[in-house]
LUMLOLUM-181045 format. One record per residue (C-alpha): residue number from 1; x, y, z. Coordinates in Angstrom, 2 decimals. Last residue first. Example, Ala and Ser with C-alpha at 12.3 -4.5 7.8 and 13.67 -1.06 7.14 Angstrom:
<sites>
n = 2&xx = 13.67&yy = -1.06&zz = 7.14
n = 1&xx = 12.30&yy = -4.50&zz = 7.80
</sites>
This chain:
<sites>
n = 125&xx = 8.23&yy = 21.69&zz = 6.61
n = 124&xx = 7.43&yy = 21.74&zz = 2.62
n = 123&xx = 9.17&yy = 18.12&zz = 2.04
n = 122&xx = 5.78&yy = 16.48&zz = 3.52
n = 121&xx = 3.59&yy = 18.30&zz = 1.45
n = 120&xx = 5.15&yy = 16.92&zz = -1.64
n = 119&xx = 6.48&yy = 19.58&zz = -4.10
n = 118&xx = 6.32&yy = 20.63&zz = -7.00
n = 117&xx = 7.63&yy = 23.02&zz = -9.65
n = 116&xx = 10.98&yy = 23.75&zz = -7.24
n = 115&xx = 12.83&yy = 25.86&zz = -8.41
n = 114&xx = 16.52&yy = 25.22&zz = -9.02
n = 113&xx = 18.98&yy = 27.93&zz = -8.34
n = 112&xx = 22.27&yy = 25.66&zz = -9.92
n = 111&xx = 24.29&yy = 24.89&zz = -6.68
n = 110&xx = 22.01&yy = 25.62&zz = -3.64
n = 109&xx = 19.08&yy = 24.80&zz = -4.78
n = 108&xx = 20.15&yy = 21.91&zz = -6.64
n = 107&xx = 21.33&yy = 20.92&zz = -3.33
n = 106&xx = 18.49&yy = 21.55&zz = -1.03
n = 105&xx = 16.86&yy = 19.59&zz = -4.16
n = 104&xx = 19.24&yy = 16.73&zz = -3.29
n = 103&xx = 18.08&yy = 16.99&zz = 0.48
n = 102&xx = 14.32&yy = 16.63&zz = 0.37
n = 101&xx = 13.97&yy = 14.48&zz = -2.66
n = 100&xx = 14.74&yy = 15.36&zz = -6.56
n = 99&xx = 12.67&yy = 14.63&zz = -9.40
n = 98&xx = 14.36&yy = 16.34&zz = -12.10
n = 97&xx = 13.68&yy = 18.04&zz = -15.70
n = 96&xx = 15.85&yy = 18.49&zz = -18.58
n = 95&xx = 18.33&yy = 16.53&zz = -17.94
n = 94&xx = 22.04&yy = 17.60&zz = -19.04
n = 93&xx = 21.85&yy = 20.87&zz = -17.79
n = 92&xx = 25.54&yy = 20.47&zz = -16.65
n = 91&xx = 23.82&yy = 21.30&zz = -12.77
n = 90&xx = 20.79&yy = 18.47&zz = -13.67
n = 89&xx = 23.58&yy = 16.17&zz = -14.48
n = 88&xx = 25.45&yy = 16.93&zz = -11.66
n = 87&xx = 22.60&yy = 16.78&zz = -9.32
n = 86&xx = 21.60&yy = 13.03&zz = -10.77
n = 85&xx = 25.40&yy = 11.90&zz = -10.23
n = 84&xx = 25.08&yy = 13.19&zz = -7.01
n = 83&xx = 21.80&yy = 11.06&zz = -6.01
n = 82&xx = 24.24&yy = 7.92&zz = -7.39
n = 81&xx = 24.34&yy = 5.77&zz = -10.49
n = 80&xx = 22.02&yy = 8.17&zz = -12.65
n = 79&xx = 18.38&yy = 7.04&zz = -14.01
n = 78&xx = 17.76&yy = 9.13&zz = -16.92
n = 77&xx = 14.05&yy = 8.38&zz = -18.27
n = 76&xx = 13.89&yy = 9.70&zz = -21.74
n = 75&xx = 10.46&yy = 11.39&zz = -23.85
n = 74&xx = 10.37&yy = 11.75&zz = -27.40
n = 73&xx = 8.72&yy = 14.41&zz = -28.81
n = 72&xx = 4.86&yy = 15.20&zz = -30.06
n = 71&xx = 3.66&yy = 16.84&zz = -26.44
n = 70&xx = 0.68&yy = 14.26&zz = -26.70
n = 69&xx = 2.38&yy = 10.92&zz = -27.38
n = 68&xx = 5.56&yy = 11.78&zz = -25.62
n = 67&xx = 3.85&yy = 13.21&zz = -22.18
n = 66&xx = 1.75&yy = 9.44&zz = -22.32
n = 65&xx = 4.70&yy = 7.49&zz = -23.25
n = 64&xx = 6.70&yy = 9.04&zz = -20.57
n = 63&xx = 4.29&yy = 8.81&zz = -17.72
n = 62&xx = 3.17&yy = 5.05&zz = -18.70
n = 61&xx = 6.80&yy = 4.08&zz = -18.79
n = 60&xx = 8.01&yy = 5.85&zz = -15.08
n = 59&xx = 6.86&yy = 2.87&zz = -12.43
n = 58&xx = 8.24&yy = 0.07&zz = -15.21
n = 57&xx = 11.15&yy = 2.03&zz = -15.98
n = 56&xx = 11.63&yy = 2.93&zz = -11.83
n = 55&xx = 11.42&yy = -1.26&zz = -11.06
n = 54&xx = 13.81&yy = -2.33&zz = -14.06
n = 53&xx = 16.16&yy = 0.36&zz = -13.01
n = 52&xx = 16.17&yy = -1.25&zz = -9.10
n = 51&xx = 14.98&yy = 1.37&zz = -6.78
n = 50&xx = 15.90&yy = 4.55&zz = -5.24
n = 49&xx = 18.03&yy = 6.09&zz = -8.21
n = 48&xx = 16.97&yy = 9.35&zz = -7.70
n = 47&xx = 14.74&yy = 10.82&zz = -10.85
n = 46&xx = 16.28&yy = 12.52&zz = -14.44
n = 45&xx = 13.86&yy = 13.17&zz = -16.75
n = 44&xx = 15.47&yy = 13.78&zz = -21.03
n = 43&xx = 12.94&yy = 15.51&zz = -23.05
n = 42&xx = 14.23&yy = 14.80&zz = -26.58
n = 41&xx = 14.04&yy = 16.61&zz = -29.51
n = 40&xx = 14.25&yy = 19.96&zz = -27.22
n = 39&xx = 11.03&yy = 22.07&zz = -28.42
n = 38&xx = 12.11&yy = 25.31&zz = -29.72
n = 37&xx = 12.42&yy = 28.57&zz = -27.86
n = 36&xx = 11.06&yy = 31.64&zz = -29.94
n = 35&xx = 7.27&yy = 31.77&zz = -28.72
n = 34&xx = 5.22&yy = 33.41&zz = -31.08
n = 33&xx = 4.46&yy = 37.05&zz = -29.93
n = 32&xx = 5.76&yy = 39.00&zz = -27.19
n = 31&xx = 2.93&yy = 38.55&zz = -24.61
n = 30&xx = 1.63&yy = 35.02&zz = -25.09
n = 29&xx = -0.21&yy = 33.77&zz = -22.21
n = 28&xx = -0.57&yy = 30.00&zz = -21.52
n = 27&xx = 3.38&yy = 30.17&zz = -22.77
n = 26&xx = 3.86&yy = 26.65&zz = -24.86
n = 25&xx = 7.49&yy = 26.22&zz = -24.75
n = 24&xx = 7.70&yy = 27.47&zz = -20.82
n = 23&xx = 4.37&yy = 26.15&zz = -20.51
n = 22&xx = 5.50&yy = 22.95&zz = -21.14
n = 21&xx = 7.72&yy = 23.37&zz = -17.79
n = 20&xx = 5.02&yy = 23.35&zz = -15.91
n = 19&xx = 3.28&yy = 20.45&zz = -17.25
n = 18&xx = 6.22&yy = 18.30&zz = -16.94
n = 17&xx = 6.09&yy = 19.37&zz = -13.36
n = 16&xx = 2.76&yy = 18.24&zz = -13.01
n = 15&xx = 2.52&yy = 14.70&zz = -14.44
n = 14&xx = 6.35&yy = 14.47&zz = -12.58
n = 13&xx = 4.95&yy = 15.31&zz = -9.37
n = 12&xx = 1.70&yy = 13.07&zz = -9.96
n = 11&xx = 3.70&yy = 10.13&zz = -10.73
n = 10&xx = 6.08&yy = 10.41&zz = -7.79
n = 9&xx = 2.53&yy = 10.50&zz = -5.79
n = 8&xx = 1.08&yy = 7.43&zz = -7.72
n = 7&xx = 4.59&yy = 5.05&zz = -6.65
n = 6&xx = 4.88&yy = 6.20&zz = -3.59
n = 5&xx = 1.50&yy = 5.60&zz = -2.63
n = 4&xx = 1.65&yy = 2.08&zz = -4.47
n = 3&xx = 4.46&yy = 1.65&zz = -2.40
n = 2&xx = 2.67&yy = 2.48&zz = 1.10
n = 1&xx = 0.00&yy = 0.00&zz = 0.00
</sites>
């Protein structure tokens, strides 16, 4: 039960931070015209490397094919070695988007300004 929590509210952070940053391609309101940033070819998700690869394909698959089918581009998972390798990557700008816990988004903070798109009510105290 507590996986399949886990495993719906990881979902849900990704659903919505992909979301936020299609609206940096996609502007909801366009004030200078046609947007001039092109869609990457790829969008390339890093996430901590909690669980076996096999077990964070299967848990991220649905996600990926779903954003790839309706935002028209291909969609990567990035699973790094180590919770530093994924805040390096995300530093180099080498992922495009990042699903950080607590204390590697502390980090990304610290290192590269990241902003947090969302978060679980848990990590806000």
């Amino acid at each position: 039960m507590a996986g399949s929590k886990r495993a719906w509210l990881g979902f849900a952070v990704l659903i919505f931070g992909i979301l936020a940053i299609s609206t940096l391609y996609y502007p909801l309101v366009d004030f200078d015209g046609p947007s001039k940033k092109p869609l990457p070819a790829t969008l390339r998700v890093g996430v901590l490397p909690d669980e076996s690869a096999e077990r964070l394909h299967q848990r991220y698959a649905p996600l990926l094919d779903h954003l790839s089918k309706h935002l028209q581009i291909a969609c990567e998972l990035v699973i790094p070695a180590s919770y530093g390798e994924l805040l390096n990557l995300f530093n180099e700008r080498s992922i495009d988007l990042a699903y950080f816990g607590g204390y590697t988004y502390i980090k990304a903070r610290q290192q590269a300004g990241a902003i947090p798109l969302v978060m679980r009510r848990i990590d806000i105290r």
